[in-house]
Each structure stands twice: as C-alpha cells, then as structure tokens.
C-alpha positions in Angstrom: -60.5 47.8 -3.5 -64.0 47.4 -2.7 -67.2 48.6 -4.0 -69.7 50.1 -1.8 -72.5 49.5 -3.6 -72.2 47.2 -6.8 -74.5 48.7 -10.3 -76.3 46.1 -12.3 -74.9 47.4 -15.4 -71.8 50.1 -15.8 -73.1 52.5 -18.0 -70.2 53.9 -20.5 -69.5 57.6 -19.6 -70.4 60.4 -22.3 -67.9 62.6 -23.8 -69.3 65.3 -21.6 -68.9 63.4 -18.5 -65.0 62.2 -19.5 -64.3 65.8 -20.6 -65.6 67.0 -16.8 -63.7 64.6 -15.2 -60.6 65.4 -16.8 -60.8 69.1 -16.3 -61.1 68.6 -12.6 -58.8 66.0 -12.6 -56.5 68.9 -14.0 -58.0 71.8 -11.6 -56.7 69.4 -8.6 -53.8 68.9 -10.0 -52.8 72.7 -10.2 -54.0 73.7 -7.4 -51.9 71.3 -5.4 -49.0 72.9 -6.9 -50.1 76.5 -5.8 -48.8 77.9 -2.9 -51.0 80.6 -2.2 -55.0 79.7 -1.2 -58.2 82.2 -1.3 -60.5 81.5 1.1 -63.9 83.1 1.4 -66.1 83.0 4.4 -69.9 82.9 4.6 -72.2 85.5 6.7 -70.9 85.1 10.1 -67.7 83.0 9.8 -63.9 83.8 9.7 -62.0 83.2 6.5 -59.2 81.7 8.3 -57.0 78.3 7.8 -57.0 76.1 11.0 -54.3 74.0 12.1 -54.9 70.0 12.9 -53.9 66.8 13.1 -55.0 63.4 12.6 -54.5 60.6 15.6 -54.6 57.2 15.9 -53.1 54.2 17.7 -50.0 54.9 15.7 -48.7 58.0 17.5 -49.0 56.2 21.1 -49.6 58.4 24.4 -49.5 62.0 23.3 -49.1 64.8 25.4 -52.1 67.0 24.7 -51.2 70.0 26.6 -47.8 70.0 24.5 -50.4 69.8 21.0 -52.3 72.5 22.0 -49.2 74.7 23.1 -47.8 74.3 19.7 -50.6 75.8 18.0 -52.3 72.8 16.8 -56.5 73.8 16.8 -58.2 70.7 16.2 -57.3 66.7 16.0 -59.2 64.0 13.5 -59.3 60.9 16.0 -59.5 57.4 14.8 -61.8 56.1 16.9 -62.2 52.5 15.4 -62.0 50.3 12.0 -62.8 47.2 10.7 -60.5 44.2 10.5 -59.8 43.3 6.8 -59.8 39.3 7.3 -62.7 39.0 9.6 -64.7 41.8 9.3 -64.5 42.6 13.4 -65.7 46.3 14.4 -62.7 47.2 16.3 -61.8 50.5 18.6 -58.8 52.2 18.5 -57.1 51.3 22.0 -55.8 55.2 22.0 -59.3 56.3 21.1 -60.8 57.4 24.5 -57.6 58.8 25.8 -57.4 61.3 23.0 -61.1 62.3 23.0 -61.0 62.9 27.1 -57.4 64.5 27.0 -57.5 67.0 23.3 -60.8 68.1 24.8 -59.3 68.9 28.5 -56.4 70.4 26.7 -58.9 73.0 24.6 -58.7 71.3 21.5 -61.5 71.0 19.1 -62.4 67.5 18.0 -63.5 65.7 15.3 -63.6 61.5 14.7 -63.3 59.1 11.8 -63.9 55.4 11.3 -61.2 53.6 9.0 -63.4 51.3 6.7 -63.2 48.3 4.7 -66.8 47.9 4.2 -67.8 46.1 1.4 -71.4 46.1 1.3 -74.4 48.8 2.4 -75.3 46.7 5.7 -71.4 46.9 7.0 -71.2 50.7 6.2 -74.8 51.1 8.1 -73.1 49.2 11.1 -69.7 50.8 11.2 -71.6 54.5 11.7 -73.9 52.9 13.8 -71.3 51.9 16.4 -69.4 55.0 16.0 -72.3 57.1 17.3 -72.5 54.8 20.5 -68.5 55.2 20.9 -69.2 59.1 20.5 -72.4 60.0 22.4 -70.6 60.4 25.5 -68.3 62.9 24.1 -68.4 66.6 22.9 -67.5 66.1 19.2 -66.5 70.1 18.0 -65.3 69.1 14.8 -66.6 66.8 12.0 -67.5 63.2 12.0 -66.1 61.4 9.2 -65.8 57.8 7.2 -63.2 57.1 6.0 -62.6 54.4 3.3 -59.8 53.8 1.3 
C-alpha cells in the first residue's frame, strides 16, 4: 500500500528494536487466542466491555431502534472515503441517516474516514472535511482514521 510519509533513508533496525517487535508481535498473537480479558479502570471509570458495531453504506437502512434493543451500545460510522483512482473526498450516502437515527435511538456514536491517502496534504484534507461533516452532530464516541 501506501506510505504516509516517505523517509529519505530507511535506517536498518537494531537487534533491540527487531527483538521488541517480535515479542509483541508474539504478545498479540496470544492474546488473540485467550478467551478470558482483564480490564482495569482508571479513577472514575467502569471496568466494563461495551458492545458496538461498525456501519457503513454496506449494511443499507438499518433499523436503529432494533440495534439498540439488542444490546448494541455504540456504532463506528463511516462517514466518508476517498476514491482510489481519482482521489475524490466522498461521503458515505448512509452516513447522515445513521448519525441522526443511532443517536435518536440512544446509541453512542463514534465516526471514521476510510483512507487511501498517500501523501501528508491528502490526510490533512480528509480530517479536515470530516470535522465539517461532523460539527453538526453529537459525536459520543471516538473519531477515527482509518487507513488500510
């Protein structure tokens, strides 16, 4: 894929830093196969796993009420992404629907922009015009970028 920001020079990694890598490549790795997870709250929080889901254009009209009556806490919404071939900012056409309707339905939300940014000035614009889609909105849950 694409490098956000391209280095003059790679520099070689040390022992120490391969080492590192490879012990929490191994850490993730075991801990995916754990069942059981600790988690530890700070000073005023609630050490408590919440359930959510991630929407986009792909799961069509959903019925929010029936999200939020089957437990579900909080949804990720893609709110937009950037076309691969031309580079277009684009918004998810199921982007304001599920912002207006998780939130009527009680359901904390949080928003992500798929990117394909391939340089500094593309990544600057994609959260640019992802605060101007979300300003009108009460975001409850993170704001996030996601590139892959």
């Amino acid at each position: 894929m694409h490098k956000l920001f391209a280095c003059k020079k790679e520099k070689k990694a040390t022992l120490s830093t391969r080492i590192k890598t490879i012990a929490i490549a191994f850490a993730m790795s075991v801990m995916t196969l754990m069942p059981t997870m600790y988690t530890y709250a700070a000073p005023q929080e609630v050490a408590q796993a919440a359930i959510g889901i991630d929407v986009s254009k792909y799961q069509g009209v959903i019925d929010w009420k029936q999200v939020a009556a089957s437990g579900v806490q909080f949804a990720m919404i893609r709110v937009g992404y950037r076309t691969q071939r031309e580079g277009i900012l684009t918004e998810d056409p199921f982007a304001r629907y599920n912002l207006q309707e998780a939130q009527k339905a009680g359901i904390k939300v949080g928003v992500y922009f798929f990117s394909t940014a391939v340089t500094a000035q593309e990544a600057i614009e994609e959260a640019e015009w992802t605060c101007n889609l979300i300003d009108k909105y009460n975001i409850t849950f993170p704001v996030a970028y996601d590139c892959e």
